[in-house]
C-alpha positions as CSV (number, residue, x, y, z in Angstrom):
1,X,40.0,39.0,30.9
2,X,39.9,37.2,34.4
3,X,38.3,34.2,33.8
4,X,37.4,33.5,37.5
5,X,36.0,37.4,38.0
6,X,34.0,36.5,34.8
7,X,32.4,33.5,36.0
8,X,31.6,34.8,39.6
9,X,29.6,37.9,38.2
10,X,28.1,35.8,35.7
11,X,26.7,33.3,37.8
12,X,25.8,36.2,40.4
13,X,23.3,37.2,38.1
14,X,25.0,40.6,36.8
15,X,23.5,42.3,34.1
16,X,25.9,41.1,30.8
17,X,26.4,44.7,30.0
18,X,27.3,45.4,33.4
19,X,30.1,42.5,33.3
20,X,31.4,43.7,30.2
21,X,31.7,47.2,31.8
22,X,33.7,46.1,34.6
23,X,36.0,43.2,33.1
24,X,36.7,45.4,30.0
25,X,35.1,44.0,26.8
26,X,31.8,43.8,24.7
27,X,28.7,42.0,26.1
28,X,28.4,39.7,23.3
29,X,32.3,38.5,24.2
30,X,31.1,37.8,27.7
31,X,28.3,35.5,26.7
32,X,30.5,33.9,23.7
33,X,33.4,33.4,26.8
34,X,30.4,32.2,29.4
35,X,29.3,29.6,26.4
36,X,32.5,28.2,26.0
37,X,33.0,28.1,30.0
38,X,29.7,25.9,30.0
39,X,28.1,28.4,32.1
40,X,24.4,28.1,31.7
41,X,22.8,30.0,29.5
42,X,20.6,33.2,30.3
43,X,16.7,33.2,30.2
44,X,14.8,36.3,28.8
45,X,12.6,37.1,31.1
46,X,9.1,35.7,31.4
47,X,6.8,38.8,32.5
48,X,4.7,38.2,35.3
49,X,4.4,35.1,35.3
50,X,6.4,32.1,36.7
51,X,7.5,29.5,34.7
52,X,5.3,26.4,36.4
53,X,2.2,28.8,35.6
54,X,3.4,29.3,32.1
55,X,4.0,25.3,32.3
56,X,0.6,24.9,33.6
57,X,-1.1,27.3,31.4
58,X,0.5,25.4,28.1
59,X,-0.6,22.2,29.1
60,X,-3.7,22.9,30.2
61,X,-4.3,23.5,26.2
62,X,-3.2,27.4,25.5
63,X,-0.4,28.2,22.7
64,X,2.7,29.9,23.0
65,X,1.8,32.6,21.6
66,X,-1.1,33.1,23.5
67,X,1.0,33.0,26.4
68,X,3.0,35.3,25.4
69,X,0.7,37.9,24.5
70,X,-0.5,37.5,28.5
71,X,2.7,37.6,29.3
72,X,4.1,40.5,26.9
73,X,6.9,38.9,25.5
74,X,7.7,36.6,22.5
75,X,6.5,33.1,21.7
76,X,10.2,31.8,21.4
77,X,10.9,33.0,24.9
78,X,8.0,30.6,26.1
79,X,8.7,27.9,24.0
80,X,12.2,27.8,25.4
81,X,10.7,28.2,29.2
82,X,8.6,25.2,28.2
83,X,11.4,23.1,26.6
84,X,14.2,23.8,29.8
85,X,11.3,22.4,32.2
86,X,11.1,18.8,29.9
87,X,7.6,20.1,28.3
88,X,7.4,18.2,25.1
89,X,5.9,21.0,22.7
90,X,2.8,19.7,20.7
91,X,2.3,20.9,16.6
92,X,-0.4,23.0,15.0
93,X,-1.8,20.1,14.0
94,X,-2.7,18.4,17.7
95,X,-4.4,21.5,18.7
96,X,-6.7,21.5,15.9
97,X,-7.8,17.8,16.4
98,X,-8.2,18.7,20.0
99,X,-10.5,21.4,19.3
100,X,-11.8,20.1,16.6
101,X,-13.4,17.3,19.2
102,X,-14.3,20.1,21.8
103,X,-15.8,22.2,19.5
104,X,-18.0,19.4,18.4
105,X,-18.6,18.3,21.9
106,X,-19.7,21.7,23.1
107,X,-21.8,22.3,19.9
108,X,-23.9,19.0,20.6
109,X,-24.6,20.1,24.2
110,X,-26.3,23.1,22.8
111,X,-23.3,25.6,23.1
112,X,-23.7,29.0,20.7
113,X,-20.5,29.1,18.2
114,X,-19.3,32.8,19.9
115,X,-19.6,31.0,23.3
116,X,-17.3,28.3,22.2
117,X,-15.6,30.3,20.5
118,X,-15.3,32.9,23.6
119,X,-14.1,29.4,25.5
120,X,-11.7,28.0,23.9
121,X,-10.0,31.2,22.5
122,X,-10.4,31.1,18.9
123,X,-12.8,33.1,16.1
124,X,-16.5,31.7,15.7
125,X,-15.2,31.1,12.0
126,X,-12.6,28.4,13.6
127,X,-15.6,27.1,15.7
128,X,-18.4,26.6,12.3
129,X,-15.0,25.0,10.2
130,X,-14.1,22.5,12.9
131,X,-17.9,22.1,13.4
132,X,-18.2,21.3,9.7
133,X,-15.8,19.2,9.3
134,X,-17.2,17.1,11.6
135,X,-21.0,17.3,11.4
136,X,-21.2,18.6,7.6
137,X,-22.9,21.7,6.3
138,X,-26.1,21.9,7.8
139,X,-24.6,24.0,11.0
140,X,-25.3,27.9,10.4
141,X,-28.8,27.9,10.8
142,X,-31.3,25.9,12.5
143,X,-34.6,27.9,12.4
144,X,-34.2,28.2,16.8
145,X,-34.7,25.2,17.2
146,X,-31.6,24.7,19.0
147,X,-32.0,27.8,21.0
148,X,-35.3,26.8,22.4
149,X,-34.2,23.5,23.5
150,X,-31.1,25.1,24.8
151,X,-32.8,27.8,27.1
152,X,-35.5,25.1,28.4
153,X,-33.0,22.4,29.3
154,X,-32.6,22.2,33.2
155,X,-29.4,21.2,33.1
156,X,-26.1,23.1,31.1
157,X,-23.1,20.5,29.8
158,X,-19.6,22.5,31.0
159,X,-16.1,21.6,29.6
């Protein structure tokens, strides 16, 4: 195998089966030879969208996975877009406090549950537990009182 030819297709952009094809071995030998080369390793691709939208989308608060399901790919693929451009990845449990406080915010400005909900991208269930948490029990209902109030206010809080 020509190491030279190998590392010129490779870093042409050729297809790995297509490099195997022409030096004469396997695909998987062409990435374990590229990997020991240093070459850089090769991204999956990322659907439609770029990777400073998927950047921009993760930290504007969506997961991963979300992502990925706009994107039609896997949540791995996006997590590694998002680690090779220096994006610290958050845990499941910062999101949460995050929405916890949103979802409180939102309800005391006379937001529905499904609205919030519908805004933030997670069940009504999610909404009423972080609500509860929070404000205690008393949530579900209200008798309309927050309904009227809500519908005669002049002005609407947005996120």
């Amino acid at each position: 195998m020509n190491a030279d030819l190998l590392r010129d297709l490779y870093l042409s952009g050729m297809k790995l089966a297509d490099i195997a094809a022409r030096v004469g071995c396997t695909a998987s030998n062409v990435s374990d030879r590229a990997k020991r080369m240093g070459l850089p390793p090769r991204q999956r691709s990322t659907g439609d969208l770029p990777q400073k939208a998927i950047v921009a989308a993760y930290r504007s608060g969506m997961s991963s996975e979300r992502i990925a399901a706009k994107v039609g790919g896997d949540g791995s693929v996006i997590r590694n877009v998002l680690r090779a451009n220096g994006v610290v990845l958050r845990g499941r449990h910062d999101l949460v406090i995050d929405l916890r406080g949103e979802c409180v915010r939102l309800f005391r400005a006379g937001w529905f549950c499904r609205e919030i909900a519908a805004h933030l991208g997670i069940t009504t269930f999610m909404v009423r537990k972080r609500v509860n948490m929070v404000l205690g029990k008393g949530t579900k209902g209200d008798g309309g009182r927050r309904r009227s109030a809500r519908f005669h206010r002049q002005e609407r809080v947005t996120p």
